[in-house]
C-alpha positions as CSV (number, residue, x, y, z in Angstrom):
1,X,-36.8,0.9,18.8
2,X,-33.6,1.9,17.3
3,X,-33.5,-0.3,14.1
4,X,-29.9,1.1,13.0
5,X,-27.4,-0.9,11.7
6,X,-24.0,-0.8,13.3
7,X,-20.9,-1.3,10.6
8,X,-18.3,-2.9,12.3
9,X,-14.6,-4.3,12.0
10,X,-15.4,-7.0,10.1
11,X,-17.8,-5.3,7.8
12,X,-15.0,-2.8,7.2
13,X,-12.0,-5.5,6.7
14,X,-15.0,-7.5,4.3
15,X,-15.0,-4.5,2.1
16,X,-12.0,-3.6,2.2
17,X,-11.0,-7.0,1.0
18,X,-13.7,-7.4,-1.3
19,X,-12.7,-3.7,-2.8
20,X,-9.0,-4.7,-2.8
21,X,-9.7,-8.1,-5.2
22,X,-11.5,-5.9,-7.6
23,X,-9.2,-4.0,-8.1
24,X,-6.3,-6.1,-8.3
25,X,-8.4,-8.1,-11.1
26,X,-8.9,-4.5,-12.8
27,X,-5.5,-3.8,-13.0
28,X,-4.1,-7.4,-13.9
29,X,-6.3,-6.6,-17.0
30,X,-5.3,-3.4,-18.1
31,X,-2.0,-4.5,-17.4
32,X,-2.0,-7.5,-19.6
33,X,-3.4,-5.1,-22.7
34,X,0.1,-3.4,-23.7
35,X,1.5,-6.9,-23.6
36,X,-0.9,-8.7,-25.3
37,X,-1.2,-6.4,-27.9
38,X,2.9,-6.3,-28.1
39,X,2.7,-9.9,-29.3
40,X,-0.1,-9.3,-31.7
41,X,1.2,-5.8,-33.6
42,X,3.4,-7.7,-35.9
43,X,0.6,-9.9,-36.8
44,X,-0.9,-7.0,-38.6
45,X,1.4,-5.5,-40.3
């Protein structure tokens, strides 16, 4: 019995997508640090 587990298309277009999102959402929030802390700076001083 051969019990291995083939990884297809699919499976590779999933986790591609899947990888893509996360990283998308990662940058969107380093991106939104300079800007957000842009607004705030003047608030401290």
């Amino acid at each position: 019995m051969n019990n291995k587990t083939t990884y297809g298309w699919k499976d590779l277009l999933t986790d591609t997508a899947i990888i893509a999102v996360a990283c998308g959402i990662v940058l969107v929030i380093i991106g939104s640090f300079p800007d957000f802390f842009g607004r705030n700076l003047h608030l401290l001083k």
